[in-house]
N, C-alpha and C positions, 0 to 999 in steps of 0.2 A: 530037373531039380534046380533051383533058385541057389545060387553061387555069390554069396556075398564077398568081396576083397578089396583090400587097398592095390592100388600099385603104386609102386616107389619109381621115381624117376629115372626113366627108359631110357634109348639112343636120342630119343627125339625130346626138342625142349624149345618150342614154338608158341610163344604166347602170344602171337599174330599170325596170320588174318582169323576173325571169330570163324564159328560153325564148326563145321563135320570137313576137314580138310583130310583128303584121300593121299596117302603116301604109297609105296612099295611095299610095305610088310608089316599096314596097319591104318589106322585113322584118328588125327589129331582132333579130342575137342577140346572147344575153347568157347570159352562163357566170360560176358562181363556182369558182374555182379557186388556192388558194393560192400552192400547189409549182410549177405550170407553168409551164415555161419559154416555153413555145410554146405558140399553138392555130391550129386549122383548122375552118373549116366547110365538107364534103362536100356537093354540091347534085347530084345526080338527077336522070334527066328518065322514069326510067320505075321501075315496084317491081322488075322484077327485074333492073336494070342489076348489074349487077355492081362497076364502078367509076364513082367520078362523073365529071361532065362538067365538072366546073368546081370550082375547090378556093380558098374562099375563105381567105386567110392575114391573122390580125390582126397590126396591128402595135403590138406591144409599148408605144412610146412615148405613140402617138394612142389605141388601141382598149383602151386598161385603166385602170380608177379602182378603185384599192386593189386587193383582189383579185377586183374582177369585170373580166372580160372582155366589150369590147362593140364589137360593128361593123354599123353600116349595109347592107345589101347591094341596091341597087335594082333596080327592072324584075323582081323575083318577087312572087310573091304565095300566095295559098291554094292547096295542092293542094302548094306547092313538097316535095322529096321533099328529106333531107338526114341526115347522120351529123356527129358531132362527132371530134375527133383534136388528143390532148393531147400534147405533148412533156413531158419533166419527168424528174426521178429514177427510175430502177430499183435499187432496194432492199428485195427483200423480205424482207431479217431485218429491216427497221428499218420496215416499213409502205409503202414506196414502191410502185406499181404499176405506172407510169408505163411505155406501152405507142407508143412513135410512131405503129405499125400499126394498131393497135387501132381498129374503128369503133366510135366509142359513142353510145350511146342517149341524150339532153338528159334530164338526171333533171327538167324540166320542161315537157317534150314534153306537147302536148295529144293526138297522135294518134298512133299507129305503122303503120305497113303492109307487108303482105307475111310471108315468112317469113325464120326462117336460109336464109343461102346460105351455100355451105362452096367453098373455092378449093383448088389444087395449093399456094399459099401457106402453106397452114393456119391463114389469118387469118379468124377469125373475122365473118359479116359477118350482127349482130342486123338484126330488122327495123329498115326506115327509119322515121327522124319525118317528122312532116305537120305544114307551117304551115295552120293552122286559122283558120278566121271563125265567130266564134262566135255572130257573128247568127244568130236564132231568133225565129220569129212563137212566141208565147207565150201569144196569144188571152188574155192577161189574165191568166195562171198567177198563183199565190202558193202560199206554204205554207200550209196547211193548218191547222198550230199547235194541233192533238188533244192537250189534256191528256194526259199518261201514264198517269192514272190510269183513262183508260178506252181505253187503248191494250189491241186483242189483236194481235199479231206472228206473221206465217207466214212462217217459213223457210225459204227457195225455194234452186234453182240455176236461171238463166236458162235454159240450158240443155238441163239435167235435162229442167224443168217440161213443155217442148213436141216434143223430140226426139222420142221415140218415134211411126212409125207412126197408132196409136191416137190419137193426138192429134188429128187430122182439121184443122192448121191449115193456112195456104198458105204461112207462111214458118216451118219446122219450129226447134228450136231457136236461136231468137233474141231480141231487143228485140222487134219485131213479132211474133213467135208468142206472147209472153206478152201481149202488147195483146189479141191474139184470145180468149185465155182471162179474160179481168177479167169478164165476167160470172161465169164460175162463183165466180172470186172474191170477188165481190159478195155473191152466192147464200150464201158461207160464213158473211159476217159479217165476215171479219176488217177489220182496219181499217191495218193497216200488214203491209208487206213487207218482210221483211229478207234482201235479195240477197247470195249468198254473193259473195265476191269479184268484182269488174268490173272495176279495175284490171287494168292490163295483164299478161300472164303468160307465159310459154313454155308453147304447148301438148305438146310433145311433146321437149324435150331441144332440143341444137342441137349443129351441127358440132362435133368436137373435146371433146364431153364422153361418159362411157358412155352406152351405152345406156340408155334409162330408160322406164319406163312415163307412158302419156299422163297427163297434167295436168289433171284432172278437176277437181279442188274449184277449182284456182287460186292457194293459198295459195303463191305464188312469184312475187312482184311484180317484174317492169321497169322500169313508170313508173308510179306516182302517181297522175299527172293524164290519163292517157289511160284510158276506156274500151275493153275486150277486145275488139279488132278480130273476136274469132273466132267472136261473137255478133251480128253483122251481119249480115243479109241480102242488101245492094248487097257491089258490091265495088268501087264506085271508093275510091280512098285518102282517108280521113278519113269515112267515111260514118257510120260507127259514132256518132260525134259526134251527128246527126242524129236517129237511130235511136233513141238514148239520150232522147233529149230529147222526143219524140214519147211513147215510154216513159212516161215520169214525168210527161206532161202528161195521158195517155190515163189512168193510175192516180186521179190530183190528179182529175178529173174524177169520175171512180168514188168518189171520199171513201176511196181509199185513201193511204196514205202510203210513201215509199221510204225502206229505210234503209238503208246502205251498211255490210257487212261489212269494212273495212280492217285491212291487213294492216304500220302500221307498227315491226316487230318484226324482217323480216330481211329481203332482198332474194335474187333466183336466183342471184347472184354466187357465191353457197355459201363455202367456206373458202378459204382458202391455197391450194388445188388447183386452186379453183374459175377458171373464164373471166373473162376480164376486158370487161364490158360495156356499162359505164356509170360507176356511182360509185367503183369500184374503180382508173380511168383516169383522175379528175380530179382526186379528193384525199380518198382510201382513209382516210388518220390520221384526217380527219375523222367522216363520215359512218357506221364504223364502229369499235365497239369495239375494241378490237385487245390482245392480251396478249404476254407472254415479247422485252418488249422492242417490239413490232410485229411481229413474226414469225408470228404464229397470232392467229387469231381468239376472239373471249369468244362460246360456245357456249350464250346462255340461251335459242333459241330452241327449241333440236333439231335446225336446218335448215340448219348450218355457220355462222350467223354473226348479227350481233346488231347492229340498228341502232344507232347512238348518239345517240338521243332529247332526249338532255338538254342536247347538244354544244348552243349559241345558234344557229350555221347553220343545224343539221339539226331543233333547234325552228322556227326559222323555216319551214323547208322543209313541216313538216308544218302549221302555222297555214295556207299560202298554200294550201298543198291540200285542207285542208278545205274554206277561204274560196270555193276554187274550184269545189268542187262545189254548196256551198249559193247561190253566186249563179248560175255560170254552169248550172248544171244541175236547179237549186231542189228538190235531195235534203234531206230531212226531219230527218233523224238518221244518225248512225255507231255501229254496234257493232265496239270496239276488241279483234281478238283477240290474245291472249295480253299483253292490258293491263298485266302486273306489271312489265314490260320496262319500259312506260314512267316505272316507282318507281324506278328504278336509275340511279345517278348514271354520271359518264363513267369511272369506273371500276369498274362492275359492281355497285354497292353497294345495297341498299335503303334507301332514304333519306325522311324523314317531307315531304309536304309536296312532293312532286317540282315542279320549276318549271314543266313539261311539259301535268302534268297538271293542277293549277291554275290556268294559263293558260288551255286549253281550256275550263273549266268558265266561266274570266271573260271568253272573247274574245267582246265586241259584237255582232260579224255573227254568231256561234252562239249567240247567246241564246236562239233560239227553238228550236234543234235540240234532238234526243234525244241524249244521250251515254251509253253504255250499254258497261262493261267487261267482258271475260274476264277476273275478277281472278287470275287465277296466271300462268304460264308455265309452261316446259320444263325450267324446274332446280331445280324446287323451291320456287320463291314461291305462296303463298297465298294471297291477302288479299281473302279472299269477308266482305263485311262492313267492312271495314278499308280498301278502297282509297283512299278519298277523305272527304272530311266536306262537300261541296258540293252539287252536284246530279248528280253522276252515279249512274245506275242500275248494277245489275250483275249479271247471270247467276248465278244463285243455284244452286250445285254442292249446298250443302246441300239444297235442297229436292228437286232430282232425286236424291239417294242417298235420303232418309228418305220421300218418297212412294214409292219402286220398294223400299226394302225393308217398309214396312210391310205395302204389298201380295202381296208375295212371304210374309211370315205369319211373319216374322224378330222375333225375344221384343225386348221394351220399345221398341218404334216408336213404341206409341201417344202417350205426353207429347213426342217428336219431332214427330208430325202434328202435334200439334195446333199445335204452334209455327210451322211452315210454313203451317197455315191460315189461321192467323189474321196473315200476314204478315211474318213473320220478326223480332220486333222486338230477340229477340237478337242479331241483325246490326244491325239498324239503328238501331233507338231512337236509343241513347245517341250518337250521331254526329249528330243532330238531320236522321236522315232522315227517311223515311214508305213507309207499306208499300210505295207504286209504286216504289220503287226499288227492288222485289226484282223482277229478273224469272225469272218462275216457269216452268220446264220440267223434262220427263222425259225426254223424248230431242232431240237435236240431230242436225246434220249429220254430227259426231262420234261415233259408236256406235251401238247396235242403232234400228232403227225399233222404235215400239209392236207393230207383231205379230211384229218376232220378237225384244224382249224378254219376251213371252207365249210364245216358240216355241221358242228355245234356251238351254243351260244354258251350253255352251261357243261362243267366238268362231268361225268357219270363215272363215279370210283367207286360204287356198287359191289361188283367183283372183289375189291379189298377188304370186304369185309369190316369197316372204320365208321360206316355211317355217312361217306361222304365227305367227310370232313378232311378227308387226308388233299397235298396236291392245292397245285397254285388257282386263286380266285380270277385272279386278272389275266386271260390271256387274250383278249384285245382279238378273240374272232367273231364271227357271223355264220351264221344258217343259212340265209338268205329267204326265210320263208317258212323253213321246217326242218327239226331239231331232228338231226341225223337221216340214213339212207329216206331216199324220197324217188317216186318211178315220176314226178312230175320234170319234164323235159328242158323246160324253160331253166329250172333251178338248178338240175344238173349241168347244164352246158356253162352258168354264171361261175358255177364251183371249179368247173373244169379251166375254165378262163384265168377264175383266181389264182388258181392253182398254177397256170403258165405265166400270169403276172407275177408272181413271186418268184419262181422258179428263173425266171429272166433278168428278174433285178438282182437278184443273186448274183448268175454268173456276169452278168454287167458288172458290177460298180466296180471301184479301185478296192483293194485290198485281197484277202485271202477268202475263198467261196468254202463251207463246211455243207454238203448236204446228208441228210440222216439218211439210212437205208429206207428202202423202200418208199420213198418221197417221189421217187420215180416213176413208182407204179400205182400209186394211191394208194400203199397199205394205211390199213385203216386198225384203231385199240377201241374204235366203239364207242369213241369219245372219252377215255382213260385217259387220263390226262398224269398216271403215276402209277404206272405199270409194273413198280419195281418186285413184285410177287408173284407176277403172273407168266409162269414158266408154262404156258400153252399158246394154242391157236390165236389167242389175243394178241401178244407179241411175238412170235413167231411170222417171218417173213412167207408171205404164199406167193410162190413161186406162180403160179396159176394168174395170179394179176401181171406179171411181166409179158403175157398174150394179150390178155382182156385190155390191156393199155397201151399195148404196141406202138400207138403216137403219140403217147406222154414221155413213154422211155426215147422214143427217135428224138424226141422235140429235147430230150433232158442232153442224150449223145450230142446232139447237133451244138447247143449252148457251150458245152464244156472243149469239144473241139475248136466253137468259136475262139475260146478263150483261149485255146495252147496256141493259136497262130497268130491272134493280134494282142501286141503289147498295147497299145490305144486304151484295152480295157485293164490290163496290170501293169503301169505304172511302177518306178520301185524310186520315185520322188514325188513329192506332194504336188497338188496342178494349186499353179497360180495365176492363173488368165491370164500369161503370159507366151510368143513365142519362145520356143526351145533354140529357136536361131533366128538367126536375121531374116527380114523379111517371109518368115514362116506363119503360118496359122496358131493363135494360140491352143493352148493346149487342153483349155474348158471355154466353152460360153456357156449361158442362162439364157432360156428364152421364154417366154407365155406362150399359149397355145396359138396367139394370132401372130408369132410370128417374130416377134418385137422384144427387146433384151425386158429379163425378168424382173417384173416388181415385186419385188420380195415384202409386201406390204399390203399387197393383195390377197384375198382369198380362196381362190383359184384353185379348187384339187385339181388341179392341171401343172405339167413341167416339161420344156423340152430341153433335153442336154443334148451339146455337140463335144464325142472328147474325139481330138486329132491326133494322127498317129506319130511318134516319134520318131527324129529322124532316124535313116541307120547309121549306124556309128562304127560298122568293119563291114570291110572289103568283101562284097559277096551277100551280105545280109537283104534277106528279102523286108521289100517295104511294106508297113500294116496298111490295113484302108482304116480311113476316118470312120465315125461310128457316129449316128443320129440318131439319141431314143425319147419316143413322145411317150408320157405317161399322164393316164384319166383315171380318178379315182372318184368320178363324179355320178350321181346317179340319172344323168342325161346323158345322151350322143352331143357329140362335138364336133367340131371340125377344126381342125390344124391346117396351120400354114407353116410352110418348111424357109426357114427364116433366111434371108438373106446373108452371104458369108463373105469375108473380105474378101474371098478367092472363090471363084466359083467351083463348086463340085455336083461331079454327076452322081447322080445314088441308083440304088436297087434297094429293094425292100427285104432286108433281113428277117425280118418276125411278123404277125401279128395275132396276137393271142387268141380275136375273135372268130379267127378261118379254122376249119375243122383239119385235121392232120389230112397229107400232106401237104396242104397250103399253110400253114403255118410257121415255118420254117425252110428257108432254104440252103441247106449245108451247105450246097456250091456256092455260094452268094451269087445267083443266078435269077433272084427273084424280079419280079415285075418292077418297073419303072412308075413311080411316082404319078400321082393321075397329072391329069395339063395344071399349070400355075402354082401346081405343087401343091394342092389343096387337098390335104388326109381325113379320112372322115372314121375317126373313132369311135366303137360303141361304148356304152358306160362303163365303168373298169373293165379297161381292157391298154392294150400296148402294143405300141407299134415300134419298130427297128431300120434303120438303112444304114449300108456300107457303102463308103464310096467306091469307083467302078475301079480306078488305079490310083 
């Protein structure tokens, strides 16, 4: 029987911190909420009750300080199942949203459970929140606190990674199915994870809205602070929580790192059209941008609507969410997508100096996090290089267009590489960065994988049902011949090639290497270039190619352990053609393929870098070897000569792309000796490597 009451003010009288806060002999909630005239707390006894059992009513005079809302509720506890319900204005020319019916989601909910359920009412009814205990054995856990500068980043989907069959794990896509795979994660080297979205998401649409294709990537938040129930294994309510934690312990043990994909830029509420489910029902003016008076939403993300970042509430809101994951969850870092959103003042503006985002880079409890931006958004902002002068890293768009086109054999790339390899300091310099704030990748989650930007010219987004038209026009790859899978031998070995050409410049240059899952192995979307729907075999990792490519994956290990042993290739100061000490070797040259310092005036798909290794600088410290890499991006054979150095050194031959595995790589750096006079004879895009001997 449905139990309507006030309660009058309890032992408890906490109108901080928000959410469903677990006491001894009860559960504080606490709502901020301007406009409302009214609130309710809906309390649950099962996930798929339909209506609650008991409807807590604050009262107005006792249960509110300023505009937070707060009431005691005793005799529940963890596990408690519950829904919010705002009284207030309805005026949507003027921003109001204010929904009596409405069940809404606590925009500081730790946990959700269940799914939509859809009534004869038409009232929408999101999944319930979970009062949550967030005790956790920890066995000692800490961060980690890996330099950036010798951070490598693998770009997973939780998901993704373990779904598929092939996977051979016991709990198939989940927290726990990726626990089962950290050894092979080990095995790669990388040293940090960057999980696409975990916050909570609509997987598949909900009552009362169209039809929509499932919700794969996730980028459609609910709550914040809750981990994606849909990546659970258990299924009692709040389990996720657990599972999560276990995760990130099971990683931290392995000397891997988590870093959290977040998504504060726009919420599933979508536009004007859109459901009302949460932030929309408690105070809309707020929490989102709002244009034409409040009647329509400010559109920067793409995805109907546009959080208001910079609003002091909804800063708040995102400081406590961070704060929450890095203690209660001890996640490493955040990579902020579509980060330019957060340069935009409360009226759409780009603004120098965002309070948003300088905060973040100064808050205490993230000092030791990664912070790492998507510098543009959805309407246009840009600011790859320019987003910040602190310590935030950022996804370096130039360096995925100028590595995929020089490769691709596109005229004056070459003075472009070199600038990416040597760490991008035309971005960053002058901002008094350092190269680890560039992080360096070729493909993302975002667009082609590596073998089929080697495999297609045009996108095929087909499967999304859009017509094509969805998903980026310019990705600057090649065929080489024939538009996807091809048994012709010649073509595949060129694709295999390219594929080790970029995969080497990668882990080469100065700055920080990102590679996406299965890049390794040549997973392949088909040529999907916007997979964000496609919760199958399309994007789904097949385990099955980590055999069939056994010398992509050696040749990918071998690269990234190059990289954890010689500082030569991560630097954490910009190279200026300079010795590091007296009478030492500088620390870059330039050369052309004959041998001769680099005319950068030439048109030459051709570049040879020399970067020299740093001295050591403590007692005991092993010395790097020099590094020698010739790159041809020419559609002829070449021959290089190995250029003359103020100090003579001996080499071996580290890499070359166009030897079939295991001549392509030598992880001992034990490879062959330079032919007589030093004279390399390169095929058409392809790469060649030397270390020097001591």
């Amino acid at each position: 029987m449905l139990m309507l009451h006030r309660h009058p003010a309890l032992q408890f009288s906490h109108p901080l911190p928000y959410g469903a806060i677990l006491h001894d002999h009860g559960v504080q909630f606490v709502i901020f909420s301007r406009s409302a005239s009214g609130m309710r707390v809906l309390l649950y006894d099962h996930v798929l009750d339909r209506e609650p059992s008991e409807v807590v009513v604050f009262n107005r005079n006792t249960d509110r300080w300023g505009d937070i809302w707060s009431v005691f509720v005793p005799n529940i506890g963890a596990g408690q199942l519950y829904h919010l319900q705002a009284e207030g204005p309805f005026d949507p020319e003027r921003g109001q949203h204010f929904d009596r019916h409405a069940r809404l989601i606590d925009p500081f909910a730790r946990a959700l459970a269940g799914n939509f359920l859809s009534a004869d009412d038409r009232v929408i009814r999101p999944p319930k929140c979970v009062v949550i205990d967030d005790r956790f054995d920890w066995q000692g856990d800490r961060h980690l606190r890996r330099d950036l500068s010798e951070t490598v980043i693998y770009e997973m989907h939780v998901r993704g990674f373990t779904r598929a069959s092939s996977s051979g794990v016991e709990h198939p896509g989940t927290y726990l199915g990726l626990i089962e795979k950290i050894p092979y994660l080990k095995s790669l080297g990388v040293t940090a994870v960057e999980l696409m979205p975990v916050h909570e998401f609509p997987t598949n649409g909900f009552w009362g809205e169209r039809a929509m294709h499932p919700n794969y990537w996730g980028y459609d938040s609910l709550a914040f602070f809750s981990p994606h129930r849909g990546y659970a294994a258990g299924s009692e309510p709040g389990c996720q929580v657990n599972e999560f934690k276990q995760m990130v312990r099971a990683l931290h043990q392995a000397g891997i790192e988590v870093i959290l994909d977040v998504v504060f830029n726009h919420t599933a509420e979508g536009n004007e059209l859109g459901p009302t489910l949460s932030f929309k029902g408690l105070e809309n003016q707020v929490y989102y941008m709002l244009d034409a008076g409040g009647g329509y939403y400010r559109n920067y993300s793409g995805c109907g609507n546009t959080i208001n970042g910079n609003h002091p509430i909804v800063r708040e809101m995102i400081f406590l969410c961070l704060r929450h994951w890095v203690h209660n969850y001890h996640v490493d870092g955040f990579r902020f997508d579509l980060a330019s959103i957060l340069s935009r003042d409360r009226r759409g503006e780009l603004v120098p100096n965002p309070p948003v985002v300088e905060a973040i880079a100064e808050d205490p409890l993230l000092a030791d996090s990664k912070i790492i931006a998507e510098a543009w958004d959805g309407s246009g902002a840009y600011q790859v290089g320019s987003f910040a002068q602190l310590r935030w890293a950022e996804w370096n768009g130039h360096y995925r267009d100028d590595v995929r086109r020089f490769w691709r054999g596109d005229e004056r790339l070459t003075p472009p590489l070199a600038t990416r390899l040597a760490g991008s300091s035309d971005l960053y310099q002058a901002g008094g960065r350092q190269p680890y704030h560039s992080i360096n990748f070729i493909t993302s989650h975002d667009g082609f994988t590596l073998n089929d930007l080697a495999s297609y010219v045009q996108k095929h987004n087909e499967a999304n049902e859009e017509g094509n038209r969805d998903g980026e026009n310019n990705n600057f790859s090649s065929n080489y011949g024939v538009e996807g899978p091809t048994r012709r031998p010649e073509i595949e070995a060129l694709r295999l090639r390219q594929i080790k050409n970029m995969l080497a410049t990668l882990f080469l240059s100065q700055g920080v290497p990102m590679l996406l899952s299965g890049d390794e192995c040549r997973r392949s979307q088909r040529g999907n270039n916007n997979a964000y729907c496609q919760d199958n075999a399309l994007s789904w990792f097949d385990w099955k190619l980590v055999e069939k490519n056994a010398g992509l994956v050696r040749f990918c290990q071998a690269l990234i352990e190059f990289r954890r042993t010689q500082p030569a290739v991560r630097r954490v100061d910009f190279l200026n053609g300079e010795p590091s000490r007296p009478g030492g070797l500088p620390d870059v040259l330039w050369f052309g393929a004959d041998g001769r310092r680099m005319n950068w005036n030439a048109e030459a798909p051709s570049l040879t870098c020399f970067f020299s290794a740093p001295p050591c600088t403590e007692p005991g410290q092993v010395a790097g070897r020099h590094v020698l890499l010739m790159f041809h991006a020419g559609p002829e054979p070449r021959e290089f000569l190995i250029p003359n150095l103020p100090k003579p050194i001996r080499w071996r031959l580290l890499l070359d792309t166009r030897q079939a595995s295991p001549n392509d790589i030598f992880p001992q750096l034990d490879g062959p000796v330079p032919p007589p006079l030093g004279r390399v004879w390169l095929d058409h895009h392809s790469m060649a490597a030397f270390v020097s001997t001591d």
